[in-house]
C-alpha positions in Angstrom: 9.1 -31.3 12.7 11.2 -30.3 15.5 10.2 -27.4 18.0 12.8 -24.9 16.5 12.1 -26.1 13.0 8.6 -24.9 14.1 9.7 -21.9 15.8 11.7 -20.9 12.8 9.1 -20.8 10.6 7.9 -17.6 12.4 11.4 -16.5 11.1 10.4 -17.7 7.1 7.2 -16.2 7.4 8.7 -12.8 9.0 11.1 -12.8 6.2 8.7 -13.4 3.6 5.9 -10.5 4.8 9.1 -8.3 5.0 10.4 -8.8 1.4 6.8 -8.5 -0.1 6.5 -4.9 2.2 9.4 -3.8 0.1 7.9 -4.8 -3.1 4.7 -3.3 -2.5 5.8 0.4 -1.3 8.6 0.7 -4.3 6.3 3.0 -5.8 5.9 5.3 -2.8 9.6 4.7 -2.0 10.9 5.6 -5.1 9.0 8.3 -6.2 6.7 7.2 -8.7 3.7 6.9 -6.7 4.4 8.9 -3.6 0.5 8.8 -2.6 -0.8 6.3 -4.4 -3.4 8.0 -5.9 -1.6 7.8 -10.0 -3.3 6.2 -12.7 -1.9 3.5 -14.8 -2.1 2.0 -18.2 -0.5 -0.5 -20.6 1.9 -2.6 -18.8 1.7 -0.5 -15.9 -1.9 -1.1 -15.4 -1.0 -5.3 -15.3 1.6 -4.8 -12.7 -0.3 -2.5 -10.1 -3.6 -4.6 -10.8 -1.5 -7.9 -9.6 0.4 -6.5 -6.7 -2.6 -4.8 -5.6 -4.5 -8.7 -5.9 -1.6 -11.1 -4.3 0.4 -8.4 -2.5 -0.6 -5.1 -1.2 -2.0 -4.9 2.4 -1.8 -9.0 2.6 2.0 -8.4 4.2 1.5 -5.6 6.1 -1.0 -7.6 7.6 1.3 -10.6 8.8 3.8 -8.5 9.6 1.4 -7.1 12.3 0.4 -10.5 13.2 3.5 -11.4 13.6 4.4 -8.6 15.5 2.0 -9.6 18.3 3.3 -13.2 18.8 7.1 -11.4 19.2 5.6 -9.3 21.9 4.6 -12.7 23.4 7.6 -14.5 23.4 9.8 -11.9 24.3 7.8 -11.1 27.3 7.5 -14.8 28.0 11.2 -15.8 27.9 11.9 -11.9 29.8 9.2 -13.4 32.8 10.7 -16.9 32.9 14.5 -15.1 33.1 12.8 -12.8 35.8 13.9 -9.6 34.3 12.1 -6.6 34.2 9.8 -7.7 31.1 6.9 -4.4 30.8 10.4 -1.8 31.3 12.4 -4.0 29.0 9.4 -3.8 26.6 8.8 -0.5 27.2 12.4 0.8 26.7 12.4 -1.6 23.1 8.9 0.8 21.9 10.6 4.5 22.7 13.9 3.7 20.8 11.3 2.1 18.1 9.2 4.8 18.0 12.5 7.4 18.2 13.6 5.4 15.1 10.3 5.4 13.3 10.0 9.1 13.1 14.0 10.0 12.1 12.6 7.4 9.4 9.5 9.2 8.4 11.1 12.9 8.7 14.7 12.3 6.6 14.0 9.0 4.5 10.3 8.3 3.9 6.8 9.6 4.9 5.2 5.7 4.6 7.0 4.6 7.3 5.0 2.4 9.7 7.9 1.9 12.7 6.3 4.9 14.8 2.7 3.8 14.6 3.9 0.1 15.5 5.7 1.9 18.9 2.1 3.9 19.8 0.0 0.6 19.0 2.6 -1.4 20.7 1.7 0.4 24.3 -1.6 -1.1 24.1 -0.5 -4.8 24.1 1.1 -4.1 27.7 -2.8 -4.2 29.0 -3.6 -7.5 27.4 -0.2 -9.9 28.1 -1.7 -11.4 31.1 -5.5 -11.1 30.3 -7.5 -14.5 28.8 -7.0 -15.9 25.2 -10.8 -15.3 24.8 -10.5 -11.6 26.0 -7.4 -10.9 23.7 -8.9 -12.6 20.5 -12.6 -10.4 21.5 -10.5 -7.6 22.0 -8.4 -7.8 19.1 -11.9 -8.4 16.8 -13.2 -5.5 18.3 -10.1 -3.0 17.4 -10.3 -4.5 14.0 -13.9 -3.7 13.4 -13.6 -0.4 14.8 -10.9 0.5 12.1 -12.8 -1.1 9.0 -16.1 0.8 9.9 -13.4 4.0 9.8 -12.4 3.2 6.6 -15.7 2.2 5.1 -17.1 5.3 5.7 -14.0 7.3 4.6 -14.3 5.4 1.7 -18.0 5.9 0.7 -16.8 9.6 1.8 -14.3 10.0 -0.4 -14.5 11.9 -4.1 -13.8 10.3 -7.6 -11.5 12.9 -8.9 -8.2 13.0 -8.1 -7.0 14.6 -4.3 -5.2 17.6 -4.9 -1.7 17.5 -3.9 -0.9 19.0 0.0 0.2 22.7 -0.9 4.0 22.0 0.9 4.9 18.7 -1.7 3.7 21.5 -4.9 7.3 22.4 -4.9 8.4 18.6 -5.2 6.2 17.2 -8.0 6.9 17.2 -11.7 4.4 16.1 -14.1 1.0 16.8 -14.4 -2.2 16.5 -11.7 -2.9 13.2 -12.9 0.0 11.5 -12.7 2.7 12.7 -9.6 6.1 12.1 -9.5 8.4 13.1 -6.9 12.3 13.6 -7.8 13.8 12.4 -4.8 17.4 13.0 -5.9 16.6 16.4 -5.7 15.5 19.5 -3.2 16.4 17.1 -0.1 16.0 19.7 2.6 12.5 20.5 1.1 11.2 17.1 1.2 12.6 17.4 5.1 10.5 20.2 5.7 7.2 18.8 4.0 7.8 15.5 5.6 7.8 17.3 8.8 4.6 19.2 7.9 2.9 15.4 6.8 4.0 14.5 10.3 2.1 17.6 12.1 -1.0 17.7 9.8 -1.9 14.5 7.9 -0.3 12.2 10.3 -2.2 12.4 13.3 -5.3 12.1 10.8 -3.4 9.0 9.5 -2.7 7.5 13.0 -6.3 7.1 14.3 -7.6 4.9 11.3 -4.5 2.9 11.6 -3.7 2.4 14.7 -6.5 0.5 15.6 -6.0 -2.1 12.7 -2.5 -2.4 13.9 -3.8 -3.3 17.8 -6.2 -5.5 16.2 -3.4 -7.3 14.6 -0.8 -7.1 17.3 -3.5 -8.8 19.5 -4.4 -11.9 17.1 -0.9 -12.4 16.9 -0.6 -12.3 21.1 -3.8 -14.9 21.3 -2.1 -17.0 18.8 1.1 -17.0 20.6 -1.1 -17.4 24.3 -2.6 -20.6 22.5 0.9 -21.9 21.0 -0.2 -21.8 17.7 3.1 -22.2 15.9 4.3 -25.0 18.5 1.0 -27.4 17.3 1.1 -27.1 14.1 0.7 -30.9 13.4 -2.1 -30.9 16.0 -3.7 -28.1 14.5 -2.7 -29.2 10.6 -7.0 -29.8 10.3 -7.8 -26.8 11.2 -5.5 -25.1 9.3 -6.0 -26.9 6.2 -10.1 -25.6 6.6 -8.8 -22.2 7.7 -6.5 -22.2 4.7 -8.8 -23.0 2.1 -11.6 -20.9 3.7 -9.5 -18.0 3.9 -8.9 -18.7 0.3 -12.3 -18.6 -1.3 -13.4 -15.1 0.6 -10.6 -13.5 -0.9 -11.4 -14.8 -4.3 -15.1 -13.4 -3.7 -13.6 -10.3 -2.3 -11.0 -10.2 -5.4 -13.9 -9.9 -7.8 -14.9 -6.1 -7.8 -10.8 -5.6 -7.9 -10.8 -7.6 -11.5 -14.2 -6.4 -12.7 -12.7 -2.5 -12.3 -9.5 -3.4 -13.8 -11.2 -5.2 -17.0 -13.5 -2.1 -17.7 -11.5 0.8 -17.3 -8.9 2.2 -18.9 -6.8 3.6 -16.5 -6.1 2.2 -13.0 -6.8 4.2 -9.6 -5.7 1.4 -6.6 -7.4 3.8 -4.7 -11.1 3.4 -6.5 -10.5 -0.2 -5.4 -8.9 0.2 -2.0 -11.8 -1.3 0.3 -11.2 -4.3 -1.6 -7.9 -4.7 -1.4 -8.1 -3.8 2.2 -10.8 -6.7 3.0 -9.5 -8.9 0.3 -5.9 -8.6 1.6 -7.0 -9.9 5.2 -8.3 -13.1 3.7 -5.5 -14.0 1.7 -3.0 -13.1 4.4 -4.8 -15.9 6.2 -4.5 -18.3 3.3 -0.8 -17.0 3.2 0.3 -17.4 6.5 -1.5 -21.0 6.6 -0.1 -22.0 3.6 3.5 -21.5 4.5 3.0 -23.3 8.0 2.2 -26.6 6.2 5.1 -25.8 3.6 7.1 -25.7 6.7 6.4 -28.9 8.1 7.6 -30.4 4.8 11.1 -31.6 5.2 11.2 -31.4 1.7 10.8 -27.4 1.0 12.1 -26.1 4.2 15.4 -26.2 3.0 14.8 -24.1 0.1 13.0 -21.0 2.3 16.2 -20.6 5.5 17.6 -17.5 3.2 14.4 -15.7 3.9 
């Protein structure tokens, strides 16, 4: 394949993560599931179960990753023009972050733009350090924010959180199953957004944001080692890293299909450490699997609209 075939297949895989983001947080989005904590059944149950095993924190996830190798190439091509790449950078995270939060106040409490900005500052300290200290670095973030949500996990109570006093007002239905109307009460859901973003958020913020670094800085090693440039040199390794990837998750998967074979209703969250490790694997097996897809001349042409 040619070099900007290559390089555009950042772009596909970009486009994909992006599309399957959307997918996943409809429920939040929309209403029906504003903190995932609702319980399904029937159909219902089917459709979280699946999105929860082939979608839901396996984009997020490349997205990240992906995030990382754009800091690298920007920063790259900014060095070799000899512009000012760390203010350049710099500037690009405060009107990110500045966006992120008129997101999160008037539009939607899930938004992840503003935590990408405040994780985005810490990739500034690695751009010129080693490959090997990046991809130690990057580990050590990521271990750092599972042990935080293993023991917040093993923490947390069966029964179902109770709803933050400021959303009462914007539920309807009962404790078991929140909904939020968001056609209605808009300046409300303003001022409990606001209150999420003074109270919970900060909370929210030091679990994630070490994930997020963690991810941002795989994604900088495997731009520093020109991962998506050797991709036919590399197609071994990611063939073994593909099918590897592949078989954790389906070891990981298996608590996530025992829990939605014996119970009745579905709780994502009873299940979340799962997904969470689960999702990492398969985000592997995803991201590997569409870099060979990509070197076939014969499906590229059906993934450019992504």
């Amino acid at each position: 394949m040619q070099q900007n075939a290559r390089i555009y297949s950042l772009d596909i895989i970009r486009g994909m993560a992006i599309l399957c983001i959307l997918f996943a947080n409809l429920p939040t989005m929309t209403g029906l599931d504003p903190f995932n904590q609702a319980g399904y059944i029937g159909i219902d149950k089917v459709i979280r179960f699946l999105v929860d095993l082939f979608i839901q924190s396996k984009f997020y996830t490349i997205f990240a990753f992906l995030f990382g190798v754009g800091f690298y190439i920007f920063m790259k091509n900014t060095e070799a023009k000899e512009y000012p790449m760390y203010r350049l950078f710099i500037r690009r995270l405060c009107i990110l972050l500045v966006f992120g939060l008129l997101h999160f106040t008037f539009l939607w409490y899930g938004d992840i733009l503003h935590a990408y900005a405040i994780a985005g500052f810490i990739l500034l300290f690695f751009y010129k350090g080693s490959t090997k200290l990046i991809f130690i670095a990057g580990c050590s973030f990521l271990t750092v924010s599972y042990v935080l949500h293993i023991i917040i996990f093993l923490q947390a109570s069966s029964s179902i959180p109770k709803v933050p006093t400021y959303y009462q007002y914007m539920f309807t239905g009962n404790t078991t199953n929140h909904t939020v109307n968001l056609f209605t009460h808009y300046l409300y859901q303003v001022k409990a957004r606001l209150f999420f973003l003074m109270i919970e958020e900060p909370q929210q913020l030091l679990i994630g944001i070490p994930e997020y670094i963690g991810l941002f800085l795989i994604g900088l090693w495997a731009g520093k080692k020109n991962t998506f440039k050797r991709v036919p040199e590399l197609i071994k390794n990611i063939r073994f890293l593909q099918w590897s990837s592949l078989c954790i998750s389906c070891l990981l998967s298996c608590p996530i299909i025992y829990y939605f074979i014996k119970k009745d209703v579905y709780y994502s969250k009873d299940v979340q450490l799962w997904i969470l490790f689960g999702g990492k694997a398969l985000a592997i097996f995803y991201i590997c699997t569409l870099l060979r897809v990509c070197e076939n001349k014969k499906y590229i042409k059906c993934l450019p609209p992504l």
